[in-house]
Backbone as a ProteinNet text record, in pm:
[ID]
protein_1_A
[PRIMARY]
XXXXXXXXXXXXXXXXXXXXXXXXXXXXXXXXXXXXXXXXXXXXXXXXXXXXXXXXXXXXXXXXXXX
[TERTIARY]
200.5	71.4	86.7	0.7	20.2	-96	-9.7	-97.6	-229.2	-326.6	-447.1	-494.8	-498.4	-549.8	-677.5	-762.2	-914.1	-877.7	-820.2	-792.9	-925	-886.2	-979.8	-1099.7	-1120.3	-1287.1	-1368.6	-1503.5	-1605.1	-1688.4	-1748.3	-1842.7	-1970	-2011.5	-2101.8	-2051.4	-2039.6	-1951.2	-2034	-2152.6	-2261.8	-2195.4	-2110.6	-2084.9	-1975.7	-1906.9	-1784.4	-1803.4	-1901.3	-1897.7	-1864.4	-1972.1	-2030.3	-1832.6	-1734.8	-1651.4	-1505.7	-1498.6	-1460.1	-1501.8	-1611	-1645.8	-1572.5	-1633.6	-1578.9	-1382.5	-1304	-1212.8	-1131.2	-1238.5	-1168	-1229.6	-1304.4	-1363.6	-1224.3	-1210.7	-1069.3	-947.4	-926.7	-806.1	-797.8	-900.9	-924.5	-890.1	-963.9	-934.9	-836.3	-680.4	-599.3	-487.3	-537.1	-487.3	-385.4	-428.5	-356.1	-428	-364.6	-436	-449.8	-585.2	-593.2	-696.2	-647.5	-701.2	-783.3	-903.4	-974.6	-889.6	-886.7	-796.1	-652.9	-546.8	-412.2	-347	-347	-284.3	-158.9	-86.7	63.7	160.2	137.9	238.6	282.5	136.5	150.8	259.7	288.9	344.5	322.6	367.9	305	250.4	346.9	270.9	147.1	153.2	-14.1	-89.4	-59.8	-195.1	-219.7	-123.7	-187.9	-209.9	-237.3	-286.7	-441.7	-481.6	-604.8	-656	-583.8	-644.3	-673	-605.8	-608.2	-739.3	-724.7	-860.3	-970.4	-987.6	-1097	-1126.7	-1035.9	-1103.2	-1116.1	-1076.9	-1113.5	-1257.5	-1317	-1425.4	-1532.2	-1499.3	-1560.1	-1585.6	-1486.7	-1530.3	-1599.1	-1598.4	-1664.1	-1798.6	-1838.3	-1969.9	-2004	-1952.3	-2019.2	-2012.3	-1921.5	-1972.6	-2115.8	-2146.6	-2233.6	-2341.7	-2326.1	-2474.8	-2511.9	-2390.4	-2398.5	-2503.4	-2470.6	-2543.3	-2686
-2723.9	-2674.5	-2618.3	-2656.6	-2622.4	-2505	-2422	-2275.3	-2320	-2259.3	-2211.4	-2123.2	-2150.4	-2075.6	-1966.9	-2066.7	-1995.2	-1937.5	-1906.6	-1849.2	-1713.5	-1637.9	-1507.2	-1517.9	-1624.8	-1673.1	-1595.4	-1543.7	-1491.3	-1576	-1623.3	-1733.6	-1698.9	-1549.1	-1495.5	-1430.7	-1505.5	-1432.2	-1295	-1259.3	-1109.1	-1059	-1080.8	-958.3	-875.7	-942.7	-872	-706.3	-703.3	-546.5	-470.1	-508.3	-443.1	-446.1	-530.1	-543.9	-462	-447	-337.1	-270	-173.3	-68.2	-33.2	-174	-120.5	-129.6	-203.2	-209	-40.3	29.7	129.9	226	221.9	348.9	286.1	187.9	146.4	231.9	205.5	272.5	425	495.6	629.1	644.6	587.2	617	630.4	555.7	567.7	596	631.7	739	657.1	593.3	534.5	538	542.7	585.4	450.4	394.8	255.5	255.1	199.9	258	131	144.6	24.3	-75.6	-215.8	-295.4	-324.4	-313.1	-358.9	-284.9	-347.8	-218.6	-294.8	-376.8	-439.9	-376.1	-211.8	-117.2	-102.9	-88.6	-93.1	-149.6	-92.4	-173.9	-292.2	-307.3	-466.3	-322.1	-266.9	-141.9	-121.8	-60.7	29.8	-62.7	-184.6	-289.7	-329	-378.2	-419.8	-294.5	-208.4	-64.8	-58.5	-131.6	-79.7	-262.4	-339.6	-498.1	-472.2	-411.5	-338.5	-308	-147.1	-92.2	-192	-245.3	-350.7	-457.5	-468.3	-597.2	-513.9	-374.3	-295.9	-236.1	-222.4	-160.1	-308	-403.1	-550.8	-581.7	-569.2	-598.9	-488.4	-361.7	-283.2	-289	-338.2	-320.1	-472.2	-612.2	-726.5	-623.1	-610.6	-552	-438.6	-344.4	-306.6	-386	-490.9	-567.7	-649.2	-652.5	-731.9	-633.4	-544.6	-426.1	-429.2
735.8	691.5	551	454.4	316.3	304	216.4	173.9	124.9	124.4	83.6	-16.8	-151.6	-207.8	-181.1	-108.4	-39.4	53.4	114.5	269.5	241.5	150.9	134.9	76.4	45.4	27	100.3	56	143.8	195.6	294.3	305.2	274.2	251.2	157.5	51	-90.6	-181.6	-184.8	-206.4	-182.8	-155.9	-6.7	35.9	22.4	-83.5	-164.1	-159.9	-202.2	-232.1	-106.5	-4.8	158.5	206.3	178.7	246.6	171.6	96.4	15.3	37.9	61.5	87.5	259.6	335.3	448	486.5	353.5	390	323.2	236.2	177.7	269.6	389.3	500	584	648.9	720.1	739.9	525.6	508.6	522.9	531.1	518.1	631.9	708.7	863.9	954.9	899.3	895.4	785	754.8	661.5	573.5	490.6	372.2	259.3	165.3	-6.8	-9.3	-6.6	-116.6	-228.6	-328.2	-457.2	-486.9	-570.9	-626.2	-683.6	-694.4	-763.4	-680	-785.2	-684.4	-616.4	-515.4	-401.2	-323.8	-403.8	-383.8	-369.3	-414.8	-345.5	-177	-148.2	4	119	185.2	276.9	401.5	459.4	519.5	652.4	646.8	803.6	726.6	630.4	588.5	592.2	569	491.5	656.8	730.3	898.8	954.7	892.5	985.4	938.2	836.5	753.9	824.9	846.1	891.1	1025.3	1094.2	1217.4	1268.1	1188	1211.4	1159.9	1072	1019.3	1151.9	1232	1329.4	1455.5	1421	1582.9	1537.8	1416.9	1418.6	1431.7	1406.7	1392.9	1562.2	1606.2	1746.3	1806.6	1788.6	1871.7	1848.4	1731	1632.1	1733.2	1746.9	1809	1940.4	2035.3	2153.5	2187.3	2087.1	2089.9	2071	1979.6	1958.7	2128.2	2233	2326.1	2407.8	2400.2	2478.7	2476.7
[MASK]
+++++++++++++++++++++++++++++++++++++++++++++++++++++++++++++++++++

């Protein structure tokens, strides 16, 4: 399987902003400094701790809409 440049494509580019916002409430939430721009310091723990929380608040948010 050959890499992907697009992999991180938005399929609504719009919503660039809305998702940054919610990936920098994420990181707060677990408590990692992520700063606007490059954040290649990080570690592979902090960054899957902030991807983490991002698909645990994603699913709880579809489960509520099931409700």
């Amino acid at each position: 399987m050959s890499s992907n440049s697009n992999n991180n494509r938005l399929v609504v580019p719009q919503a660039r902003d809305a998702m940054d916002q919610f990936k920098m409430e994420s990181a707060r939430e677990v408590g990692v400094n992520l700063k606007q721009g490059y954040n290649g310091d990080l570690t592979a723990k902090e960054a899957g701790s902030i991807g983490g929380q991002m698909v645990k608040k994603m699913i709880e948010s579809y489960e509520n809409g099931l409700k």
